[in-house]
C-alpha positions in Angstrom: 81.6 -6.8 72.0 78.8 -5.3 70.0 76.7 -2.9 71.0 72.9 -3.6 70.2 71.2 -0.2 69.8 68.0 0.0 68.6 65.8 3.0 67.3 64.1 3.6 70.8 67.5 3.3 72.6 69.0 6.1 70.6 65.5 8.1 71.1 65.6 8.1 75.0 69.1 9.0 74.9 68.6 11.9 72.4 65.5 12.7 74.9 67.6 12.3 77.9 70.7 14.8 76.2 67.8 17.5 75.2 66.0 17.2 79.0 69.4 18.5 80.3 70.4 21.1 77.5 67.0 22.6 78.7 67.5 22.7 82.2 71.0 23.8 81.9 69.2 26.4 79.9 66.5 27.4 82.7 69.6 27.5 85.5 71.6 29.8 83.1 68.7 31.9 82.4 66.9 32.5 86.1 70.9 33.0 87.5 71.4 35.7 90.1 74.2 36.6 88.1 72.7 37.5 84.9 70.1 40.0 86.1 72.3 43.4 85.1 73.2 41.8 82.0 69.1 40.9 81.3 68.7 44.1 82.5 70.5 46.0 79.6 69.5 43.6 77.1 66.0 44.5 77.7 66.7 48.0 76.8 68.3 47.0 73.2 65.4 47.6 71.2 64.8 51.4 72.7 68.3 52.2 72.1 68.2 54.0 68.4 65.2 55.9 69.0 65.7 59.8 69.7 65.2 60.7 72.9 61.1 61.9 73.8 59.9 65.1 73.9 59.3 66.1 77.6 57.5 69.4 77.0 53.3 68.5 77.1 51.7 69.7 73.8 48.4 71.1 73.5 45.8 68.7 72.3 43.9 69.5 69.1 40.4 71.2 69.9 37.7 68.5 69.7 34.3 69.5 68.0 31.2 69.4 70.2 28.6 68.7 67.4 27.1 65.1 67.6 
């Protein structure tokens, strides 16, 4: 027995397969679970930069002339 698969056959199941992958993706993603690991994640990109200065500093004088 020979399977008959034509163009649009292979199409909806290559649709259907990518449909799940994605909300396989959205379940992984919004999990409960993941939040603390998110939540460091987030962080990553602040993580090489020195820490701020807290001290306030003195903002240049501003001129008053128009």
């Amino acid at each position: 027995m020979v399977l008959d698969m034509s163009t649009g056959m292979i199409r909806g199941l290559g649709t259907v397969v990518v449909f799940i992958a994605f909300i396989g993706l959205i379940l992984w993603v919004y999990s409960s679970k993941r939040g603390p690991e998110f939540a460091q994640a987030r962080l990553l990109p602040f993580a090489d930069e020195p820490p701020a200065d807290i001290t306030p500093q003195d903002p240049a004088p501003r001129s008053t002339r128009s």
